[in-house]
Backbone as a chain_set.jsonl record, in Angstrom:
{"seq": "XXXXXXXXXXXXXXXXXXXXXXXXXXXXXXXXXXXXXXXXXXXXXXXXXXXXXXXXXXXXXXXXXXXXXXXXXXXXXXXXXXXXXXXXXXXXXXXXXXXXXXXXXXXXXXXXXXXXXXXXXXXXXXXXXXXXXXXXXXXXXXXXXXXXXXXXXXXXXXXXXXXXXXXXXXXXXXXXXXXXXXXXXXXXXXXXXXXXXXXXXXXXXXXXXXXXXXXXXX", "coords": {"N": [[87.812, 86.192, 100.042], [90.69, 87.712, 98.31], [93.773, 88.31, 98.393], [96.162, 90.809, 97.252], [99.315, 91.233, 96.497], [101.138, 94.331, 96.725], [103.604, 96.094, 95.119], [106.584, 97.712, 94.588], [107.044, 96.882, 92.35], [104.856, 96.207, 90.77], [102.923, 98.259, 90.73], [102.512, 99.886, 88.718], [99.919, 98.234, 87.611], [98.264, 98.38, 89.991], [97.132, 101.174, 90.207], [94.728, 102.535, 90.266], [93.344, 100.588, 92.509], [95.388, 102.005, 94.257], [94.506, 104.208, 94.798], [91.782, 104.184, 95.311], [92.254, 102.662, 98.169], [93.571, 104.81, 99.505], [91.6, 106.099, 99.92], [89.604, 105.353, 101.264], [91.261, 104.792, 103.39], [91.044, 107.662, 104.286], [88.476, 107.922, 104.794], [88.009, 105.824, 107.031], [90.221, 106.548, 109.367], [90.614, 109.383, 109.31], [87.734, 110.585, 109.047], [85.859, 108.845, 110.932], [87.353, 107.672, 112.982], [88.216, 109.792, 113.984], [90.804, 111.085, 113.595], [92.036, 113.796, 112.99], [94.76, 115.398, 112.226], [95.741, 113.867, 110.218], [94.428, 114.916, 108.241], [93.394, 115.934, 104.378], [93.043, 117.765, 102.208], [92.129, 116.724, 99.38], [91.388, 114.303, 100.289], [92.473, 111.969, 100.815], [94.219, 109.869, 102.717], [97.02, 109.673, 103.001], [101.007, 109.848, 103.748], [104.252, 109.947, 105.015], [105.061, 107.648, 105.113], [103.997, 106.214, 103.138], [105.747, 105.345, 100.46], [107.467, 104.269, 97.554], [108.748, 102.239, 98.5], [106.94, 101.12, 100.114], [104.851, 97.924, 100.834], [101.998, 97.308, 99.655], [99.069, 95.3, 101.116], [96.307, 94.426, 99.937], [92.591, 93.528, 100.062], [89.91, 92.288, 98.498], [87.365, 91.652, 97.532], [84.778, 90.529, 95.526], [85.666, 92.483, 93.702], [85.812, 94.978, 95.064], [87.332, 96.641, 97.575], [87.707, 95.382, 100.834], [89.57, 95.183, 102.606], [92.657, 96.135, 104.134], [96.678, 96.666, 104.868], [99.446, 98.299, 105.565], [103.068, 97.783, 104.554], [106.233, 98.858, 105.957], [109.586, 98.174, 105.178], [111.623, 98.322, 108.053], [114.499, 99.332, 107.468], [113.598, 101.556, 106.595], [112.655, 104.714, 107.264], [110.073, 104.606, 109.728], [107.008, 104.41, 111.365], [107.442, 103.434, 114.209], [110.141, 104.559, 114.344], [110.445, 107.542, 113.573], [108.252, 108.758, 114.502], [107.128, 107.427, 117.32], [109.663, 106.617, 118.818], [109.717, 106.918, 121.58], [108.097, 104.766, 122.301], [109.941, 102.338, 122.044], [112.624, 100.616, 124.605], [114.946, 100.258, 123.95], [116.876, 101.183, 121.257], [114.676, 102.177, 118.204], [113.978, 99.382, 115.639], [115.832, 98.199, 113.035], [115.436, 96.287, 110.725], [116.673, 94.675, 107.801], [115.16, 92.038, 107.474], [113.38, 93.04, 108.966], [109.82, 94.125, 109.01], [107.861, 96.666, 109.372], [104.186, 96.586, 110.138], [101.403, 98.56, 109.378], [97.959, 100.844, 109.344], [96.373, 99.104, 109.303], [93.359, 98.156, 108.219], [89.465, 97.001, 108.193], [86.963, 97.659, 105.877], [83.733, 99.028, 107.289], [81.221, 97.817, 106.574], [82.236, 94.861, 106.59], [83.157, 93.513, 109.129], [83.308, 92.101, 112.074], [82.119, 89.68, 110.927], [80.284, 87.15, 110.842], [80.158, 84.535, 109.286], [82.227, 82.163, 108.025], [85.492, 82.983, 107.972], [86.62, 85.663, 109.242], [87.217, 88.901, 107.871], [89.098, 90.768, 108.851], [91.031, 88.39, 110.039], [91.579, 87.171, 108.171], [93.416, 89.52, 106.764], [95.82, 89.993, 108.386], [96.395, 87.243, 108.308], [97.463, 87.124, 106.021], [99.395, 88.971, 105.549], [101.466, 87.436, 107.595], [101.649, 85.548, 105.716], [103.065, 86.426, 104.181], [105.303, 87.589, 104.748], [106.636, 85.132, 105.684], [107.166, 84.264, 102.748], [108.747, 86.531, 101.581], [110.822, 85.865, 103.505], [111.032, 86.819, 106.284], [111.828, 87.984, 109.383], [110.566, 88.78, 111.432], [108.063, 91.19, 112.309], [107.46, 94.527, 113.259], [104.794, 96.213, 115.091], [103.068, 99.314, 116.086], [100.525, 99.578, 118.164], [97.349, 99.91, 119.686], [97.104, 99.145, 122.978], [95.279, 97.428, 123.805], [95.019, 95.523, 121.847], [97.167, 93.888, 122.012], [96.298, 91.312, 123.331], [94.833, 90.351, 122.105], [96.376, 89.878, 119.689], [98.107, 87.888, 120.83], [96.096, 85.769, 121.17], [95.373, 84.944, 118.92], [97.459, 83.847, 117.992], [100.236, 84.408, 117.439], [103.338, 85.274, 118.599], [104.618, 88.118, 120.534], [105.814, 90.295, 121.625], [106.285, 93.08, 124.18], [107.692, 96.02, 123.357], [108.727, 98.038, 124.58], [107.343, 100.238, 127.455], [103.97, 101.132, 127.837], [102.467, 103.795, 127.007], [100.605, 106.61, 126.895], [99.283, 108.097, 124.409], [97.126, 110.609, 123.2], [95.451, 110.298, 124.432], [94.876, 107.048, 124.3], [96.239, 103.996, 125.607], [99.301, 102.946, 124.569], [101.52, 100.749, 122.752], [104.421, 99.625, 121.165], [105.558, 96.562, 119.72], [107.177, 93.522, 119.013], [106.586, 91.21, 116.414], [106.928, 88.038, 116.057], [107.441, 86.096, 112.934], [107.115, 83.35, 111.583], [106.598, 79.707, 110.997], [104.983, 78.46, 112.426], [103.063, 80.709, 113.323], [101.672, 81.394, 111.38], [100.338, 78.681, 110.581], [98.381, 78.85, 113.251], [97.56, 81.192, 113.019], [95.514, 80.608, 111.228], [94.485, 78.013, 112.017], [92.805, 79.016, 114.16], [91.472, 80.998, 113.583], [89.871, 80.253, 111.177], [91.258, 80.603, 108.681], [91.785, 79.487, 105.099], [93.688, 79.026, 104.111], [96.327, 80.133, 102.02], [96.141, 83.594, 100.542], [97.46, 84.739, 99.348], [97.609, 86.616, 96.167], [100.084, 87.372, 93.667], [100.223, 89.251, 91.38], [102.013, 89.785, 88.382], [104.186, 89.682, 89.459], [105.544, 87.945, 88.693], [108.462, 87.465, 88.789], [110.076, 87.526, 91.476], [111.867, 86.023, 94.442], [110.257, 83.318, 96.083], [109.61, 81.88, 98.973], [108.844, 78.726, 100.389], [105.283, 77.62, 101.741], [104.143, 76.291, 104.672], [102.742, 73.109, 105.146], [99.28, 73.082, 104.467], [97.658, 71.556, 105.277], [98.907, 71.061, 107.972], [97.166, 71.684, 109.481], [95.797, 69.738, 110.22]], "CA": [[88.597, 87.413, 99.877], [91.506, 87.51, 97.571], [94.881, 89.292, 98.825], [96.705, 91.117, 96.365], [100.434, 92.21, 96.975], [101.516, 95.468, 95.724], [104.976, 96.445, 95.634], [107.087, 99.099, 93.802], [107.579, 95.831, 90.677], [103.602, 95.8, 89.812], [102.732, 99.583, 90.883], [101.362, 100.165, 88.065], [99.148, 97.637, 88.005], [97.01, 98.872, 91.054], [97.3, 102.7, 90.465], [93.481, 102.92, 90.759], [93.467, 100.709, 93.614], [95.949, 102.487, 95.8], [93.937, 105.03, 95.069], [91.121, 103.872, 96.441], [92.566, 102.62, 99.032], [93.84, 106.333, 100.507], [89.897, 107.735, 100.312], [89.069, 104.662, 102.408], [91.702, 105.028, 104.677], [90.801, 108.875, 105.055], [87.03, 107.646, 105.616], [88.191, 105.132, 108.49], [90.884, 107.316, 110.014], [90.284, 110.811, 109.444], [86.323, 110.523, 109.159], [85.372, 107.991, 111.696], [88.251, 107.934, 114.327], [88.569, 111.192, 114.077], [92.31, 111.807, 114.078], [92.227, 114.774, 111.648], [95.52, 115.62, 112.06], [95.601, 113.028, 109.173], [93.163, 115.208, 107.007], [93.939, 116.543, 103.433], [91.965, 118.681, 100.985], [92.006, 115.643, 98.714], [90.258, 113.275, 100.555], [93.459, 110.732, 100.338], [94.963, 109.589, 103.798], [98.507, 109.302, 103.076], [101.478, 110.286, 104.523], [106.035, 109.848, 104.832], [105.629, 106.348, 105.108], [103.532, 105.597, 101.78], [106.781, 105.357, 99.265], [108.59, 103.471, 96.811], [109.518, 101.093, 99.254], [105.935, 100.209, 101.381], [104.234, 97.32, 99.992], [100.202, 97.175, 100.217], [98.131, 94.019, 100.973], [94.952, 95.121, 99.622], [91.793, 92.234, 100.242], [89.579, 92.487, 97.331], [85.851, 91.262, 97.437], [83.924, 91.134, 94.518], [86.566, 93.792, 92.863], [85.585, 95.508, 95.909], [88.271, 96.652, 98.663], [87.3, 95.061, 102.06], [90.405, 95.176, 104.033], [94.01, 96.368, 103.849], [97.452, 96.827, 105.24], [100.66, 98.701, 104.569], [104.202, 97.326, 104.928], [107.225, 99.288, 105.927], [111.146, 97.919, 105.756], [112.422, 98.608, 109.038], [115.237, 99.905, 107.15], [113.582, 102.942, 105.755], [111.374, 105.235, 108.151], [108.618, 104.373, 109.969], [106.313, 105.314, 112.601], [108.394, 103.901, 115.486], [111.674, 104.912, 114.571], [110.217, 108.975, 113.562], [106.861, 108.955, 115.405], [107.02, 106.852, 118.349], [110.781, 106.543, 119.26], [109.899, 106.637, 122.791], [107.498, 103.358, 122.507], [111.055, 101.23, 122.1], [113.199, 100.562, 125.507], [116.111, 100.385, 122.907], [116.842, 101.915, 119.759], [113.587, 101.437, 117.319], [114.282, 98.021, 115.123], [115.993, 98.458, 112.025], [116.773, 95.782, 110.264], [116.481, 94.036, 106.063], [114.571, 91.138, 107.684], [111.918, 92.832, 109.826], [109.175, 95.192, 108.484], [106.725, 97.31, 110.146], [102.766, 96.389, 110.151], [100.117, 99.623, 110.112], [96.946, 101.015, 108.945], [95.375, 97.941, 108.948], [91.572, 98.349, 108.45], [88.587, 96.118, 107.469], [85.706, 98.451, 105.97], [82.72, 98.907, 108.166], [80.209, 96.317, 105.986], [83.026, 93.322, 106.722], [84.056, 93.715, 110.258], [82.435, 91.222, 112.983], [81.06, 88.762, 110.316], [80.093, 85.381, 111.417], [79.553, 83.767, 108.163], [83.179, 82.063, 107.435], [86.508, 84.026, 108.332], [86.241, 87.577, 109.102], [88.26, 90.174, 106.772], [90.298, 90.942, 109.822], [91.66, 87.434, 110.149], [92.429, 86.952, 106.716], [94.498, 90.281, 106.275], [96.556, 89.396, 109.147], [97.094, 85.787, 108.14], [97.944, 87.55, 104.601], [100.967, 89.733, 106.291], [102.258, 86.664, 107.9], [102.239, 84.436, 104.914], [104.177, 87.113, 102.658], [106.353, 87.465, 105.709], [107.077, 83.752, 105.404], [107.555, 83.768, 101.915], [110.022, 86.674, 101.074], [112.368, 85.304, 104.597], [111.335, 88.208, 107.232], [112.172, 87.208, 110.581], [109.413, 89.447, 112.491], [107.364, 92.512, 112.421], [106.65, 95.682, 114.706], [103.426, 96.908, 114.867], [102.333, 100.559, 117.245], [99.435, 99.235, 118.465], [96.407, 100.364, 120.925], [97.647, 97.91, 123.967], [94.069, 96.32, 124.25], [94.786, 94.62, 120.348], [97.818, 92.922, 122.293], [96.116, 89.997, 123.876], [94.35, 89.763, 120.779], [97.296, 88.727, 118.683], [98.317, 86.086, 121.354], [95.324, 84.538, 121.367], [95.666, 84.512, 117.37], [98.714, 82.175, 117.767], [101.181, 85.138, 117.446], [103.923, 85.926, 119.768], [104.14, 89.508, 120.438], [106.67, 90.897, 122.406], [106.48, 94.738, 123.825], [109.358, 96.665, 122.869], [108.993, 99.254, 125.71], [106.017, 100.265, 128.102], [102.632, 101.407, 127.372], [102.485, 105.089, 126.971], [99.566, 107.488, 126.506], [98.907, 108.88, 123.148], [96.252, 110.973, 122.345], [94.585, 109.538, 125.498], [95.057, 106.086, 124.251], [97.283, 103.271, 125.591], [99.889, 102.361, 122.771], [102.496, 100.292, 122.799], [104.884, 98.817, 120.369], [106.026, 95.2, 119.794], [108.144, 93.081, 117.733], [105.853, 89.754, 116.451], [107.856, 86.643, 115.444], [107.383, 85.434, 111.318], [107.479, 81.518, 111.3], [105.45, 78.628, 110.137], [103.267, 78.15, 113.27], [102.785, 81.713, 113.542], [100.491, 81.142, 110.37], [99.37, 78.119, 111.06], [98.106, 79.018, 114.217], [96.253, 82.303, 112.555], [94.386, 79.899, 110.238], [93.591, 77.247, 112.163], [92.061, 79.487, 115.297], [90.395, 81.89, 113.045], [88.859, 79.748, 110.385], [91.633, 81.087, 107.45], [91.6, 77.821, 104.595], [94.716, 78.563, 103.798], [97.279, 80.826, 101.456], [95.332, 83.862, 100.418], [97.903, 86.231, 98.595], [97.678, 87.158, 94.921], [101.595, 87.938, 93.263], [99.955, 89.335, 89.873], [102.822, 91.042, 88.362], [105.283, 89.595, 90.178], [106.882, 86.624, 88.528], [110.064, 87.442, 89.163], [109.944, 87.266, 93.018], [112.111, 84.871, 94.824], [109.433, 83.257, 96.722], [110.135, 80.711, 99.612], [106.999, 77.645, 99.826], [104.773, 77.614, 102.801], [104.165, 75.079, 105.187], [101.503, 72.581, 104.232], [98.667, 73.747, 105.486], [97.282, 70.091, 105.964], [99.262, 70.708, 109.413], [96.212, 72.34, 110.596], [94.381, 68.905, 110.786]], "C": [[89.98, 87.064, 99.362], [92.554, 88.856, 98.365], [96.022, 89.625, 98.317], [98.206, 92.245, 96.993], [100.86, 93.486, 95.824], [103.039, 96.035, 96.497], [105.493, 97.394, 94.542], [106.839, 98.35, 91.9], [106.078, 96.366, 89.898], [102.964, 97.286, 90.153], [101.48, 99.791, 90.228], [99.998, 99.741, 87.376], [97.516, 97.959, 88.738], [96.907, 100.267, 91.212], [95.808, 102.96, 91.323], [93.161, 102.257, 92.153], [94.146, 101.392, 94.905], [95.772, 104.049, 96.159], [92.638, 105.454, 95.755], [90.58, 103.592, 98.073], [93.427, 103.745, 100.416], [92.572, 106.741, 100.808], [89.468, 106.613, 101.405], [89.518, 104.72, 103.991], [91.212, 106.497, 105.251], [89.167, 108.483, 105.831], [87.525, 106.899, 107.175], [89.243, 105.882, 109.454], [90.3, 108.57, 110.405], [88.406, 111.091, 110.034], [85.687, 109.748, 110.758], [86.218, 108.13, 112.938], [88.445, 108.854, 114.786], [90.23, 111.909, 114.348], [92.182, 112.723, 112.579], [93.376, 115.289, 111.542], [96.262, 115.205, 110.548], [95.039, 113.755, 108.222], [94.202, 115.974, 105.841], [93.134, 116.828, 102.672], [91.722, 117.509, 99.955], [91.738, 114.759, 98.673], [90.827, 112.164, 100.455], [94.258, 110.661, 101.928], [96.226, 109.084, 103.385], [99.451, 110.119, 103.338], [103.068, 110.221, 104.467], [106.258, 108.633, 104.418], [105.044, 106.001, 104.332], [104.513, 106.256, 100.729], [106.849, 104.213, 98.373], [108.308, 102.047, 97.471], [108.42, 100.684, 100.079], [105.696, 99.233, 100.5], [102.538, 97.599, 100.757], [99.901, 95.697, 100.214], [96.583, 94.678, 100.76], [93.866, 93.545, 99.415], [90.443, 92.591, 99.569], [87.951, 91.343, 97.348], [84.673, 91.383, 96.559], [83.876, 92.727, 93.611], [86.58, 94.834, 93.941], [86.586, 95.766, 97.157], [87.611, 96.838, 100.263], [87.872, 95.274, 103.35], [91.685, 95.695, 103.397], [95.151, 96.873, 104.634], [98.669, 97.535, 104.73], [101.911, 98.086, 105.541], [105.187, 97.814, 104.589], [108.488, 98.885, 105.655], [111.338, 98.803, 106.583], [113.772, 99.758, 108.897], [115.225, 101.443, 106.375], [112.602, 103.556, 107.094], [110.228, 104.966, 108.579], [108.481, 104.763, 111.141], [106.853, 104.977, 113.659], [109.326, 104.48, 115.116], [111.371, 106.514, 114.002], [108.88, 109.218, 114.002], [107.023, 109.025, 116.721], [108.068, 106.614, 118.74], [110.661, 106.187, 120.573], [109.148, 105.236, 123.069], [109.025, 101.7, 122.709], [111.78, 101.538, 123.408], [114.541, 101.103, 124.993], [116.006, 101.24, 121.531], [115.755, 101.028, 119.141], [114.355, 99.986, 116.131], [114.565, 98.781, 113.707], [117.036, 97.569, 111.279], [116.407, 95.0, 108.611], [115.499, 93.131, 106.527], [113.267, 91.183, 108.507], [111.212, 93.917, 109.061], [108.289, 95.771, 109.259], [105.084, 97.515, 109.899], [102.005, 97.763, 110.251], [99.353, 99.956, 108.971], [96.373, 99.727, 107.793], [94.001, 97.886, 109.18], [90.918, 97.407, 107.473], [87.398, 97.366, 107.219], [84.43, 98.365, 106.654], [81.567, 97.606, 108.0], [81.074, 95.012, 106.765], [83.367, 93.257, 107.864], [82.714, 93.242, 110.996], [81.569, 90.171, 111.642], [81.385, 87.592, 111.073], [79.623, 84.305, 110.364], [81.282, 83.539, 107.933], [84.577, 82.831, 108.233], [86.658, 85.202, 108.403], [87.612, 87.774, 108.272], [89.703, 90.688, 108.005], [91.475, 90.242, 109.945], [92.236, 87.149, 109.044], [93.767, 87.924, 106.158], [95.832, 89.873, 107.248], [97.322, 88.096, 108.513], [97.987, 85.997, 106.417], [99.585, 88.09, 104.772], [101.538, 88.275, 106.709], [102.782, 85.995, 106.894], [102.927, 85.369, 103.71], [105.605, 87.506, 103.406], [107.171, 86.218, 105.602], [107.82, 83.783, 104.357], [108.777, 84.737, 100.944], [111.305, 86.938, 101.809], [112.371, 86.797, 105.368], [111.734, 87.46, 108.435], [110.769, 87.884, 111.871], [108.833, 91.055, 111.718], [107.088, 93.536, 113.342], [105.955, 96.308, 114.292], [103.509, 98.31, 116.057], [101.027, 100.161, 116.902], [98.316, 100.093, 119.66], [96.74, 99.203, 121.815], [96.467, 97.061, 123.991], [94.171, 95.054, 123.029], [95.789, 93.977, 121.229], [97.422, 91.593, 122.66], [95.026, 88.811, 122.509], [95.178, 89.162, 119.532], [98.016, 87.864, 119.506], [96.778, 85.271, 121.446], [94.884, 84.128, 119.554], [96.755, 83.415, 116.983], [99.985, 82.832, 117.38], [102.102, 85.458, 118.573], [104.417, 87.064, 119.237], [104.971, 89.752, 121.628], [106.768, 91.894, 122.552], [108.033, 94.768, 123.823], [109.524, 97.668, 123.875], [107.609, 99.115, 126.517], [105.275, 101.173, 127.591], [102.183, 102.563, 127.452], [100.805, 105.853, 126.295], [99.662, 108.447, 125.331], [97.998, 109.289, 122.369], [95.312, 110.557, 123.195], [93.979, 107.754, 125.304], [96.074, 105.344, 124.652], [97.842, 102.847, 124.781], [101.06, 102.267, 123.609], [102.951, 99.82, 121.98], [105.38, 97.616, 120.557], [106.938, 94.509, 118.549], [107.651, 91.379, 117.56], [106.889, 88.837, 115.624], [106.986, 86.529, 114.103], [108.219, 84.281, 111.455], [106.532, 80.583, 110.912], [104.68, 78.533, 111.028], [102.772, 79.338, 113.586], [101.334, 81.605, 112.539], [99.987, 80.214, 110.033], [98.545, 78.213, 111.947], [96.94, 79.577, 113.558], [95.352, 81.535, 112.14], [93.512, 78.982, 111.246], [92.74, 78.241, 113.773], [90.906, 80.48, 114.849], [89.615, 81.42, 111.698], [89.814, 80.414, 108.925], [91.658, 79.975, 106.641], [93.004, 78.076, 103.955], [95.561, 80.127, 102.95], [96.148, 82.035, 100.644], [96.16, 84.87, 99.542], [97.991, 86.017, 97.021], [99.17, 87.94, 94.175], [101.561, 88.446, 91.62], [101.143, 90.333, 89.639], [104.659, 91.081, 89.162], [106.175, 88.204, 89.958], [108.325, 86.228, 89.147], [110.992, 87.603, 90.86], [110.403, 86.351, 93.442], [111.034, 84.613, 96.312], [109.467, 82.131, 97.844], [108.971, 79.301, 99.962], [106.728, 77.271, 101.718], [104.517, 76.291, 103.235], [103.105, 74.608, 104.765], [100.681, 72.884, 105.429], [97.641, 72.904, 106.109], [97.496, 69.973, 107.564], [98.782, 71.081, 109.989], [95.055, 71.176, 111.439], [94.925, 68.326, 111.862]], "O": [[90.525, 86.117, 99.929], [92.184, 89.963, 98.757], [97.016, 88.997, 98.682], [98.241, 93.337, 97.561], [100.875, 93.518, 94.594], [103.42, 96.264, 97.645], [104.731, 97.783, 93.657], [106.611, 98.889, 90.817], [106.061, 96.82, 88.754], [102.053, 97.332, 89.327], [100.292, 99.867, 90.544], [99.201, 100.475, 86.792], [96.346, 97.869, 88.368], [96.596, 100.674, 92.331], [95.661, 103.375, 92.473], [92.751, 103.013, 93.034], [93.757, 101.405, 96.073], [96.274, 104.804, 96.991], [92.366, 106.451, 96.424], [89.612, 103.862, 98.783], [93.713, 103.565, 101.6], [92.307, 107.54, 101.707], [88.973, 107.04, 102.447], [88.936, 104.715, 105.076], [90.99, 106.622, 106.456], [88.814, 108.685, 106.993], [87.369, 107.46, 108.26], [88.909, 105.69, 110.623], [89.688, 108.836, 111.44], [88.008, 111.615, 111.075], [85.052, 110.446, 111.549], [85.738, 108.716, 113.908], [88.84, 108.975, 115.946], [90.621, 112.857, 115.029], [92.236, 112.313, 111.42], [93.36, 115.943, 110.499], [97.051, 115.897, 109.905], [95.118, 113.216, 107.118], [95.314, 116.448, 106.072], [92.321, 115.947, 102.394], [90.509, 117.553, 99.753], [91.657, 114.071, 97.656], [90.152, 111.204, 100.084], [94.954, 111.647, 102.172], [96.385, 107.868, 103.492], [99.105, 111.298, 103.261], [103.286, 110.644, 103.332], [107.169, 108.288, 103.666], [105.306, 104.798, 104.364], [104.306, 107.351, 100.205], [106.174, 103.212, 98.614], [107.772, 101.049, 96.988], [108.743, 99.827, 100.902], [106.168, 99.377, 99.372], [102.142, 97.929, 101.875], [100.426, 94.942, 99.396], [95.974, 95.362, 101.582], [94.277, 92.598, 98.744], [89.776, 93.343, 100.279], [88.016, 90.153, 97.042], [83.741, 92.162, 96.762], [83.048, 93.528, 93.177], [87.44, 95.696, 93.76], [86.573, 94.772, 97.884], [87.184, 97.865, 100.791], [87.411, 95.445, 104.478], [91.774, 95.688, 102.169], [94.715, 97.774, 105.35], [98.957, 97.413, 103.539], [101.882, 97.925, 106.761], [105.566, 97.688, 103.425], [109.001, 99.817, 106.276], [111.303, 99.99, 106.258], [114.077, 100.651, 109.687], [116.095, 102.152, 105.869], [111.921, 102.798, 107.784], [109.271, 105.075, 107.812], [109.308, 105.284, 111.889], [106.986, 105.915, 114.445], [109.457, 105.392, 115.933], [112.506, 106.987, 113.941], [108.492, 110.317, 113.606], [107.085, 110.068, 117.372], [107.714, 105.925, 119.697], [111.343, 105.237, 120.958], [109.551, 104.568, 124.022], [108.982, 100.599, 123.257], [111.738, 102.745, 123.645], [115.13, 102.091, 125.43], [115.029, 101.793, 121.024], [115.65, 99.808, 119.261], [115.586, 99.985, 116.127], [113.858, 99.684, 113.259], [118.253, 97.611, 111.101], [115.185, 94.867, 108.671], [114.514, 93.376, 105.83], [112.443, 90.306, 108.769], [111.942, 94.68, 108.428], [107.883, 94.947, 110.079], [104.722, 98.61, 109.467], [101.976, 98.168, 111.414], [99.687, 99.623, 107.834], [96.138, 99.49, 106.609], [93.528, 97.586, 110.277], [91.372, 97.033, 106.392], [86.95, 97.974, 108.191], [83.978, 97.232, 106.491], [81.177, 96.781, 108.826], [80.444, 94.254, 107.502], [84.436, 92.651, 107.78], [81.56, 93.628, 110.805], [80.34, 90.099, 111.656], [82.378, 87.213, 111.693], [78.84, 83.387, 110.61], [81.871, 84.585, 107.659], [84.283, 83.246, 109.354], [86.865, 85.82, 107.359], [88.622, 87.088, 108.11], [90.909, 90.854, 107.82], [92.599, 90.743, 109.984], [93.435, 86.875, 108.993], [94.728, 87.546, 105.488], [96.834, 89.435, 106.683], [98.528, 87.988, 108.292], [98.81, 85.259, 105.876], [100.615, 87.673, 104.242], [102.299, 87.913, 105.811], [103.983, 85.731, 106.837], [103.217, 84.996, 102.573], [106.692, 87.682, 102.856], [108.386, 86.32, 105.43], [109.005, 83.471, 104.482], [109.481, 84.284, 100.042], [112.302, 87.583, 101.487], [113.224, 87.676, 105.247], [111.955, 86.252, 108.342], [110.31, 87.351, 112.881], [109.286, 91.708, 110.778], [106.369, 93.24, 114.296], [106.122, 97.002, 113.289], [104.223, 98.033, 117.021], [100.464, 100.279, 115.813], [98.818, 100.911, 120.431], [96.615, 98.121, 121.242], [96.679, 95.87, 124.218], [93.627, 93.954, 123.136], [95.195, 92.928, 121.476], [98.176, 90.678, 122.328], [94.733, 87.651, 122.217], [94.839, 88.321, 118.699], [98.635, 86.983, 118.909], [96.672, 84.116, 121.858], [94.209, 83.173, 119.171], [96.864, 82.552, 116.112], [100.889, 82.092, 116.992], [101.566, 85.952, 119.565], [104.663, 87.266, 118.048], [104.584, 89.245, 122.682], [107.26, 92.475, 121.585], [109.005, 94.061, 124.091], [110.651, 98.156, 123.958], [106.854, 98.156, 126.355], [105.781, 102.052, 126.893], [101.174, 102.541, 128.156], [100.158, 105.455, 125.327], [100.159, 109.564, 125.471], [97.772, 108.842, 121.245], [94.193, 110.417, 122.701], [93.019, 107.27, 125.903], [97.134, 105.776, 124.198], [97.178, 102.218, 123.956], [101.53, 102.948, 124.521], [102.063, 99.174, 121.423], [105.744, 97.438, 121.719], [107.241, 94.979, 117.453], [108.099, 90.469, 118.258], [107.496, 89.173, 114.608], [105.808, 86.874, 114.19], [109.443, 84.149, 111.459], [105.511, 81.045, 110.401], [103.496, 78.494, 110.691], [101.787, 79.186, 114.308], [100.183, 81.726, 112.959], [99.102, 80.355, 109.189], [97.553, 77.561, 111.62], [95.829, 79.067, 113.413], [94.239, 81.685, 112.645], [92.29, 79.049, 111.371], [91.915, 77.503, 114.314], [89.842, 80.733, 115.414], [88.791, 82.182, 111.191], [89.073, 80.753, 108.002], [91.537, 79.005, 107.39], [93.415, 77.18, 103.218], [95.255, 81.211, 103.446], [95.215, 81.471, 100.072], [95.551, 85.808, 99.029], [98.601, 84.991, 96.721], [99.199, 89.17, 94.218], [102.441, 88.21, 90.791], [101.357, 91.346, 90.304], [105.619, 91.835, 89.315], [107.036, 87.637, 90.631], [108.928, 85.285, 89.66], [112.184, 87.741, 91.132], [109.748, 85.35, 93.151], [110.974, 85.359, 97.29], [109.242, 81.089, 97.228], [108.071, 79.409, 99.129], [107.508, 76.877, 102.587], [104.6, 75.3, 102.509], [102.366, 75.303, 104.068], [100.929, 72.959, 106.633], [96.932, 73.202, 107.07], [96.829, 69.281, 108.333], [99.193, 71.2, 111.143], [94.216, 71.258, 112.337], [94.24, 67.608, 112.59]]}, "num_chains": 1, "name": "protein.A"}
């Protein structure tokens, strides 16, 4: 699986993908989870926080979109700081160096494989290593509380940001995960990732910072 960044520079680039990538999200959200609050006559799950300014990680399988993530700046709106406000103890995080992790989904075919690295593990280890490389310092995710023990035992530290509140008759809590070099070594070597997985088509001009070797997994 190939992991292709999309940012405001290469846009137009992936029009058709990030168009794709809304009917999928409405299938896995709206369709399947059933939060229809989400729904739109157009069959496109998007919403305040798909602008300008998100980037996509979109994970690409035989041209095929398997998995994907969107990425907020801290510094522009996102779902804690106009959603979830009350998930933070403190004022929600807002700062140039951290960004905010969500609607991260693997499509139904790719999810639980046992052949290689699941699609899960790879998008994840994808966010970290673009985290790494354009100098974030962390991320906050609004999570379902049960995924928490699941990104420490990924090799992430994960810190809540407040306590564990009922939403929608789910436990959710927010956190604020550290971006550093063993953060994504860790991912790789516990979940079988082989290494650097993102795609910068379109993006020459990116100051890009160089990942740790990933030899330091042996």
């Amino acid at each position: 699986m190939d992991v292709h960044v999309v940012r405001r520079e290469n846009r137009e680039l992936y029009a058709d993908l990030i168009e794709r990538q809304f009917r999928i999200r409405h299938q896995i959200y709206v369709v399947e989870r059933k939060w229809t609050e989400l729904e739109r006559p157009d069959g496109r799950e998007i919403d305040q926080f798909d602008t300008d300014d998100t980037v996509y990680l979109i994970g690409l399988q035989n041209g095929e979109i398997v998995a994907g993530m969107r990425m907020v700046p801290t510094t522009s709106p996102t779902l804690l700081s106009d959603i979830f406000p009350q998930l933070a103890l403190d004022s929600p995080v807002r700062r140039p160096d951290v960004y905010e992790l969500s609607r991260i989904f693997v499509v139904p075919t790719k999810r639980g494989e046992h052949a290689g690295p699941r699609a899960e593990a790879v998008i994840q280890a994808a966010a970290m290593e673009y985290g790494l490389t354009i100098g974030l310092s962390a991320f906050t995710i609004v999570l379902e509380t049960w995924w928490l023990p699941r990104l420490l035992d990924q090799g992430w530290r994960a810190r809540p940001l407040g306590l564990p509140q009922d939403i929608n008759g789910m436990s959710t809590t927010a956190v604020l995960v550290d971006v550093d070099d063993e953060s994504w070594l860790e991912i790789c070597a516990r979940r079988a990732v082989p290494g650097p997985a993102l795609l910068w088509q379109g993006l020459d001009g990116i100051d890009r910072n160089p990942l740790p070797n990933i030899m330091e997994l042996a």
